[in-house]
C-alpha positions in Angstrom: 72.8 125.5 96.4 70.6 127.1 99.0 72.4 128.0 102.1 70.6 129.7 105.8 72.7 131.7 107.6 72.1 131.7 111.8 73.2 134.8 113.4 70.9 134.0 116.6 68.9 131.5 117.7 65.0 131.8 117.6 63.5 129.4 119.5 59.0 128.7 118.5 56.1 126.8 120.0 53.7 126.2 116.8 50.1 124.8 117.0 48.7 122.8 114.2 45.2 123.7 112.4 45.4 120.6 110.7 45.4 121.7 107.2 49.9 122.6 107.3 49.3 125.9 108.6 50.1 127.0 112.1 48.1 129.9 114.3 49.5 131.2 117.8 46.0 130.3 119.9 46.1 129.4 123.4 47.4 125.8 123.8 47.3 123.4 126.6 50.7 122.1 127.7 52.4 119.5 125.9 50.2 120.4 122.5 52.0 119.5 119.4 52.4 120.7 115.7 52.6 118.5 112.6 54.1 119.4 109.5 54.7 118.1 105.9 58.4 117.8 105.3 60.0 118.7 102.0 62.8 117.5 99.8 65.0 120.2 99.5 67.9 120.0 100.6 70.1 122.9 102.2 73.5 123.8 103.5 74.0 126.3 106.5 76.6 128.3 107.9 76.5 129.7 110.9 78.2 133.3 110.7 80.4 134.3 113.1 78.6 138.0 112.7 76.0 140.1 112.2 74.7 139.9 108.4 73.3 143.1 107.3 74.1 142.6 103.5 73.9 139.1 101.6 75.8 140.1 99.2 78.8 141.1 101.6 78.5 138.1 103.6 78.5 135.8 100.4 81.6 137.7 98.6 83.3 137.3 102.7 83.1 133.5 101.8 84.5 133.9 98.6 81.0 133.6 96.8 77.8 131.2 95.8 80.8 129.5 93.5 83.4 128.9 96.7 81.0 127.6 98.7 79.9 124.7 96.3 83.5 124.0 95.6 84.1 123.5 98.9 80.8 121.6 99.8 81.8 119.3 97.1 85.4 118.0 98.7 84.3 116.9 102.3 87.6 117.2 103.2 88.0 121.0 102.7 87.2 123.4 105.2 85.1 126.7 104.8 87.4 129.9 104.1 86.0 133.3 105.4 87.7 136.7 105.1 86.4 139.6 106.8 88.6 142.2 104.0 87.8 140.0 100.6 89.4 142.3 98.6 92.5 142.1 100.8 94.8 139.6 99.5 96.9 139.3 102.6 94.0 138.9 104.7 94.4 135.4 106.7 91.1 133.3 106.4 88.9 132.1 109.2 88.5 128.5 108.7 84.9 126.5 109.3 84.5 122.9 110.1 82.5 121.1 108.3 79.6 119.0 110.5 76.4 116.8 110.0 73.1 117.7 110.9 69.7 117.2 111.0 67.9 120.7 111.6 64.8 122.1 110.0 64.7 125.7 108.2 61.9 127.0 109.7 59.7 130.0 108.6 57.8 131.5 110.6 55.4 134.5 109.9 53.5 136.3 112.8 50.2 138.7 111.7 48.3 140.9 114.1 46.8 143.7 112.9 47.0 147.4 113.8 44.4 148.1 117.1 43.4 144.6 117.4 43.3 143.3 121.5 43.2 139.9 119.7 46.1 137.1 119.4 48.8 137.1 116.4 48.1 135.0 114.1 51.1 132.7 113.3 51.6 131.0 109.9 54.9 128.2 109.8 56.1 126.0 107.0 59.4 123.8 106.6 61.5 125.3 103.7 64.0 122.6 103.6 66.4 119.7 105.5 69.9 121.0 106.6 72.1 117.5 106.4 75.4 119.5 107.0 76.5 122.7 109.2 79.7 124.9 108.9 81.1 126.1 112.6 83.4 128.4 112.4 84.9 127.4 116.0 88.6 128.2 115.7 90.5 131.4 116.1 91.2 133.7 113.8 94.9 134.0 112.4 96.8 137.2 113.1 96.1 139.9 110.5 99.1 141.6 108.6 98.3 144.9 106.5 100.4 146.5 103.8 101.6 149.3 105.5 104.6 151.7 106.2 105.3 153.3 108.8 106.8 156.8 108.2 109.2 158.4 109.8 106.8 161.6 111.3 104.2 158.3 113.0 102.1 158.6 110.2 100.9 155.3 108.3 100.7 154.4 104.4 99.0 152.1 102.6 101.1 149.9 100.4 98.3 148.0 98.2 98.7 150.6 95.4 102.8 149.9 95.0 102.7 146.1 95.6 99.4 145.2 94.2 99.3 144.4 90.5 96.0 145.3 89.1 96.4 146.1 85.6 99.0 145.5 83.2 102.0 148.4 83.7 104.6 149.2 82.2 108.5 148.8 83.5 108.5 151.9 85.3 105.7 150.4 87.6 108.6 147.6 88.7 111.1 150.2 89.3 109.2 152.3 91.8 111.2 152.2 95.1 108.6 150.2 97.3 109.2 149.8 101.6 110.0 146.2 101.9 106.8 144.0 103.0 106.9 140.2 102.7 104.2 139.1 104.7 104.6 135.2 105.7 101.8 132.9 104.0 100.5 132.0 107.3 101.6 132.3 110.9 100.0 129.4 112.7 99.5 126.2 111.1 96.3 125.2 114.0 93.2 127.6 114.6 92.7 125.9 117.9 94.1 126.1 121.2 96.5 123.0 122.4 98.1 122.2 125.4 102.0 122.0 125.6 103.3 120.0 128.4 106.6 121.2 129.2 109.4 118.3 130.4 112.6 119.4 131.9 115.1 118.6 129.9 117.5 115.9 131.1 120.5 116.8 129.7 120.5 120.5 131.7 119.8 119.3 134.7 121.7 120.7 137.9 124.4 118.5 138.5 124.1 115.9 135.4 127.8 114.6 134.1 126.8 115.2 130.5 125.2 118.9 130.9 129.1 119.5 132.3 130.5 118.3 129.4 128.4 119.6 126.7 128.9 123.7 128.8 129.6 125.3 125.5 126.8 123.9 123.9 123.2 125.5 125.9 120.8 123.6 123.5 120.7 119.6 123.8 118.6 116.9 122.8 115.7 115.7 125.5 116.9 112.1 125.1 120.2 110.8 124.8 121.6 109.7 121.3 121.3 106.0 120.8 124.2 104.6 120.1 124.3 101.5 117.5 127.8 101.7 117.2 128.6 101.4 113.3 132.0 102.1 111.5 131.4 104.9 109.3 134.3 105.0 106.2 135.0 107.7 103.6 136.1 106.7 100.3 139.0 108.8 100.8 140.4 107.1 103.6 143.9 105.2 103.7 142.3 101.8 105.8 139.3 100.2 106.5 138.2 98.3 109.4 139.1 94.9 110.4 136.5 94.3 112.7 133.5 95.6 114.9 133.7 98.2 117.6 134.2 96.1 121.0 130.6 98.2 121.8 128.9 96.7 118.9 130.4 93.4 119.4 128.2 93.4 123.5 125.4 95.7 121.9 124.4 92.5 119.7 125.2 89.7 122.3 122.6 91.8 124.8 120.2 92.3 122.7 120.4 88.8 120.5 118.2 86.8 123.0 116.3 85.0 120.4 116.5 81.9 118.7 115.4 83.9 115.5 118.2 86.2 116.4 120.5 83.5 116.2 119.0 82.5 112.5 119.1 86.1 111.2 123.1 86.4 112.0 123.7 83.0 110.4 121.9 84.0 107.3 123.7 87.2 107.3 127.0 85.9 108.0 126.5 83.5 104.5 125.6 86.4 102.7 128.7 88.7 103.5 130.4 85.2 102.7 128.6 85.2 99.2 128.7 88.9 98.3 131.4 91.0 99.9 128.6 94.2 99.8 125.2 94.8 100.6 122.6 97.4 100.5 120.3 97.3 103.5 117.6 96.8 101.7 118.7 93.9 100.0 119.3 92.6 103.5 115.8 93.1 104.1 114.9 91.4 101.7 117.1 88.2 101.9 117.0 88.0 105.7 113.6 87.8 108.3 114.6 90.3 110.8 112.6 93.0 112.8 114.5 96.8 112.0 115.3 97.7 115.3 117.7 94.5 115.6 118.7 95.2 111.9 120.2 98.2 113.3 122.4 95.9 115.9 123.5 93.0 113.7 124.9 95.1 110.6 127.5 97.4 112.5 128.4 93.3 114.4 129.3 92.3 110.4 130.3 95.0 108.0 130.8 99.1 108.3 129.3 101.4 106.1 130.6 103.6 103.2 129.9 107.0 103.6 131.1 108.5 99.9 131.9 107.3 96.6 130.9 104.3 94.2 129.6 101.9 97.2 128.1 104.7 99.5 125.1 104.0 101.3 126.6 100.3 101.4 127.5 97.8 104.1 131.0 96.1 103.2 132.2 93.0 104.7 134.9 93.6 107.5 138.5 93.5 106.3 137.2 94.2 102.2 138.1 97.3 100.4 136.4 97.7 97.6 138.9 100.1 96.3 141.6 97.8 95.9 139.2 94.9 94.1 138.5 95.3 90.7 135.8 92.6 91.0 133.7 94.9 93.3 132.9 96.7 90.4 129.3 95.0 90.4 128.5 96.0 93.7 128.5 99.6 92.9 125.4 101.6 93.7 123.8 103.6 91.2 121.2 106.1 92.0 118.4 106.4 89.8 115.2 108.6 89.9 112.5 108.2 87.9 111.7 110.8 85.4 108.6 112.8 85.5 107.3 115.8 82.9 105.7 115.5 79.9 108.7 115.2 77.9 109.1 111.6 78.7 105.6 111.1 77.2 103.5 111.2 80.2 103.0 113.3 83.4 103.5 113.4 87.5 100.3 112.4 88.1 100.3 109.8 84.9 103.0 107.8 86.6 101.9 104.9 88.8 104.7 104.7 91.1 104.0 106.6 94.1 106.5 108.8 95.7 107.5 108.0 99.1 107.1 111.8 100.7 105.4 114.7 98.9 104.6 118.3 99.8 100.8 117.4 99.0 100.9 115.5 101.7 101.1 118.8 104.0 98.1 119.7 105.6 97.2 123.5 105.3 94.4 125.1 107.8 91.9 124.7 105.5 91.8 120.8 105.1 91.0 118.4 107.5 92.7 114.9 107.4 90.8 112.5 109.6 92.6 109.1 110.6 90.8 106.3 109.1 89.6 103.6 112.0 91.3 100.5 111.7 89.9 97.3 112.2 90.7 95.2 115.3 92.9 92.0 114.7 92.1 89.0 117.0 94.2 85.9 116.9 93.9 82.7 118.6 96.7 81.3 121.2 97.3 78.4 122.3 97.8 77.9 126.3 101.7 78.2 125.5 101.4 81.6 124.4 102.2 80.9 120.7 99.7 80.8 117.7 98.3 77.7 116.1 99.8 76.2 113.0 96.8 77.1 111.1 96.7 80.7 112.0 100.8 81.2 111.6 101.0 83.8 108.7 102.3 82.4 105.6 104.9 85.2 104.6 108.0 86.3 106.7 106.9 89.6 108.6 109.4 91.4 108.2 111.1 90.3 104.7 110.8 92.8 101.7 110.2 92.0 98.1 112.5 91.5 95.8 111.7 94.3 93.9 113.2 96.4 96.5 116.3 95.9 94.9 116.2 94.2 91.8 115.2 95.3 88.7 114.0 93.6 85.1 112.9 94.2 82.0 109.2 95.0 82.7 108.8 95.8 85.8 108.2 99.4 87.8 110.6 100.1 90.5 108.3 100.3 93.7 109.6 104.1 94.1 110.4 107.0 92.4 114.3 106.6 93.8 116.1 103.7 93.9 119.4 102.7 94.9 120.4 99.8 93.0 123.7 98.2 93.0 125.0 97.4 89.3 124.6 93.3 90.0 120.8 93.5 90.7 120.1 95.1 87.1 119.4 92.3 85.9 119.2 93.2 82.1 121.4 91.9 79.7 122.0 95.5 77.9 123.5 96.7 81.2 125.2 94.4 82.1 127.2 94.9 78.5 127.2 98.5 79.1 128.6 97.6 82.7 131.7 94.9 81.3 132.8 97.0 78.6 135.8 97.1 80.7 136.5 94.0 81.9 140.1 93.2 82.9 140.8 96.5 81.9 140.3 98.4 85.0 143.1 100.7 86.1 142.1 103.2 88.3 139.3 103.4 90.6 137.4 106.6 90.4 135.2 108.3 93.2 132.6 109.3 91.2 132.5 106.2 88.6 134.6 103.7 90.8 135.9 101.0 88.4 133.1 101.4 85.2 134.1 103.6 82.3 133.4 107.3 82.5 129.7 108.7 82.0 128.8 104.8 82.5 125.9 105.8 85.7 124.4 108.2 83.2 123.9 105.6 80.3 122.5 103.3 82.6 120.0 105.6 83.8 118.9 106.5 80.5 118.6 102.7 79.6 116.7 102.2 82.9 114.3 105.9 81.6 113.6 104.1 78.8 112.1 101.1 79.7 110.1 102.5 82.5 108.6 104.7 79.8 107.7 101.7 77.8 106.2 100.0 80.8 103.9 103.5 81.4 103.2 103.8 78.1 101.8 100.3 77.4 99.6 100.5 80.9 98.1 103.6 79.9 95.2 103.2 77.4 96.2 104.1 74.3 93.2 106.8 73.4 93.3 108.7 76.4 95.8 111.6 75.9 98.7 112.5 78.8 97.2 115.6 80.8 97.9 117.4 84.1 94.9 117.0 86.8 95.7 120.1 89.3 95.8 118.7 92.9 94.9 120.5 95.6 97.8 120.9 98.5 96.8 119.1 101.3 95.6 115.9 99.5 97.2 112.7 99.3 98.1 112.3 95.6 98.0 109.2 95.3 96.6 106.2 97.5 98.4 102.8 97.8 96.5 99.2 97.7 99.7 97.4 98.9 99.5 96.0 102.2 101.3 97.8 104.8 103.3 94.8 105.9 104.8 94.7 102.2 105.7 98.0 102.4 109.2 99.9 103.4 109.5 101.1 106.7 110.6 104.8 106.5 113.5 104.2 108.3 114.7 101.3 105.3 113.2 103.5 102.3 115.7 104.6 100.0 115.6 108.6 100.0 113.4 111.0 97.9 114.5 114.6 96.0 117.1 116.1 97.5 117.2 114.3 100.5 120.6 112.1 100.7 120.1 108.3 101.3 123.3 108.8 103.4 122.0 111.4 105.3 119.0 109.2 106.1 120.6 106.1 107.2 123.4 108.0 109.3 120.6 109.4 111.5 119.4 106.1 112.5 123.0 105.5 113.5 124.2 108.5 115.5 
């Protein structure tokens, strides 16, 4: 890869001979030059310096090999370091542009005594399609060193830089502590922060007198939804709604299709004491944000044990009811590592958040332009039968909940409640003890002991099967390194079939609880 580096500008007014070369004769204004253009193509970066050496300013960019690297991933951006051989030295990051410039070179002869006019010689060495700026700011240097207690300063690069192999009383030398951070600002440009007052300290306001002991508050005020919240551990469970949830939904239920949804819901509680919510979803055409108003109307939600993360029917206790034993939640995470015969990056469900997903300084993620939707209305306001869409809006598949032989969950972690498994080996797992239930547990409710961990290895299993038989069979199970900052993995489905985040079921070591008492509080 060729590459021009522009330390100034250098600005020429050729004249043509006609034959490609150029002289510097008097010209009449407006004359013009022409010139045969090549095929090479070239790459420049515009230094933010003063090349003396090459060879210093190529090994400052990491090298010939660097640069290709990151010409090849147009989403990468151009790493500089002014101390190479510095590992803590904090890049300088250049964006990565199009352009249509011309490397130029231009060669001016006069000779020694001569009164007459240089002679000027120009040809077109290539085509420069794309230009690295380096137009941010540089992130603050930190240097290994120790102050000592005289002023003086030492380097530390010796003691905490490993550079050959040592022995073990290398690792016991008594090193100054130095634990630089990996970066200390995530942008390399300037951005404007506009500062609001906050409303809950402001002179005078009845909640910034009540909340006196505590100095830091939220901007906005909580949102209250107004749902019953019950430990397992707890002697009673609620009989009906909070008298706040009870007007919160007769407000905000407006709607004729409000009306529907609370039917429906009502006839499901009546059908199945328990719920998750995104069974509800998927059962019931409702937009979220009134989802969030109509379940605390008709059930409260279990905070711990075997129905945690679940909405129960006002005035059931699962605790007391052997039968509820099916409507148990069981929280299973697919199983990744080449142990299970095949890889992270092997597996084709996607995971729902990812550290990859984290953009460092040197990647640029730009948003993707969607395309304008234009629908016809009638002179009523309301869409013509033809161009009513034929799927619910808000309704989620039934594979948000359910699972079969054969199929992929559409996650890495479910939440699935023991009567959507719908596999005839769990379920035998699952009524080993029927009619034999004495005591309910908190970690296994009413199943057997161990019975959530043979399940999970039943449900392991099969999903192995189901990767195993997508995956061609001659191509062998390897790791492909991703770079941070990429997406991992890209999704086809469309984004009306997709979870909301706020009705995902949790990833890692993030707790589904947790989640859904957020959107509550």
């Amino acid at each position: 890869m060729d590459m021009t580096v522009n330390s100034t500008t250098l600005v020429t007014e050729p004249v043509s001979e006609g034959n490609g070369k150029l002289l510097d004769a008097p010209l009449a204004l407006g004359s013009t030059a022409t010139l045969s253009l090549t095929d090479k193509k070239l790459v420049c970066v515009e230094y933010p310096g003063f090349v003396i050496s090459v060879d210093n300013m190529l090994d400052s960019v990491g090298g010939e090999q660097a640069l290709t690297k990151t010409y090849a991933d147009s989403s990468k951006r151009l790493e500089l370091r002014f101390r190479p051989k510095d590992p803590y030295c904090h890049p300088v990051c250049g964006n990565r542009y199009s352009s249509n410039n011309l490397l130029l070179r231009v060669c001016r002869r006069k000779r020694k005594g001569s009164s007459g006019d240089a002679h000027i010689t120009m040809e077109i060495l290539g085509l420069i399609g794309t230009t690295y700026k380096f137009q941010g700011m540089a992130d603050f240097q930190y240097l290994a060193m120790h102050n000592e207690p005289d002023g003086s300063k030492v380097s530390l690069y010796d003691k905490v830089i490993l550079r050959k192999p040592e022995k073990k009383e290398f690792f016991d030398l008594s090193v100054p502590l130095f634990l630089p951070p990996p970066l200390f600002s995530r942008l390399d440009g300037p951005v404007d922060y506009f500062y609001r007052p906050d409303s809950m300290h402001r002179e005078g306001n009845m909640q910034s007198l009540l909340l006196n002991e505590n100095l830091i508050g939220p901007n906005r005020a909580r949102r209250p939804h107004n749902a019953i919240f019950v430990n397992f551990d707890e002697k009673s469970i609620p009989t009906e709604p909070l008298e706040a949830a009870k007007i919160n939904w007769k407000k905000n239920s407006i709607h004729h299709s409000d009306i529907k949804a609370e039917e429906e819901m009502r006839k499901l509680f009546e059908r199945r004491p328990i719920w998750s919510r995104n069974a509800v979803k998927a059962n019931v055409d409702i937009h979220p944000e009134k989802l969030k108003l109509l379940l605390p109307y008709l059930a409260y939600y279990m905070l711990t044990g075997p129905w945690r993360s679940l909405w129960v029917r006002f005035g059931y206790d699962p605790r007391t009811n052997p039968e509820a034993k099916i409507y148990q939640v069981l929280d299973f995470r697919i199983r990744c590592g080449m142990k299970h015969g095949y890889g992270v990056n092997d597996m084709p469900v996607k995971a729902k958040r990812s550290a990859y997903h984290y953009c460092l300084p040197t990647t640029v993620n730009k948003a993707v332009p969607q395309p304008a939707s234009l629908k016809e209305f009638t002179q009523d306001g309301t869409l013509p039968s033809s161009a009513k869409p034929s799927s619910l809006r808000y309704i989620l598949k039934e594979s948000a909940y359910v699972f079969r032989e054969g199929m992929l969950p559409p996650y890495r972690q479910m939440l699935y409640q023991l009567c959507d498994l719908d596999v005839e080996q769990i379920k035998g797992i699952i009524q080993r003890n029927d009619g034999k239930e004495e005591v309910c547990d908190e970690r296994d409710g009413w199943c057997l002991p161990q019975t959530a961990d043979d399940l999970r290895d039943i449900i392991s299993s099969m999903i192995t099967q189901v990767v195993r038989a997508k995956r061609p069979a001659s191509s062998s199970p390897k790791l492909k390194p991703v770079r941070a900052g990429r997406k991992m993995e890209e999704s086809d489905e469309d984004d009306e079939e997709e979870y909301d985040d706020e009705y995902k079921p949790s990833e890692g070591s993030e707790n589904e609880m947790e989640t859904e008492m957020l959107d509550y509080m």
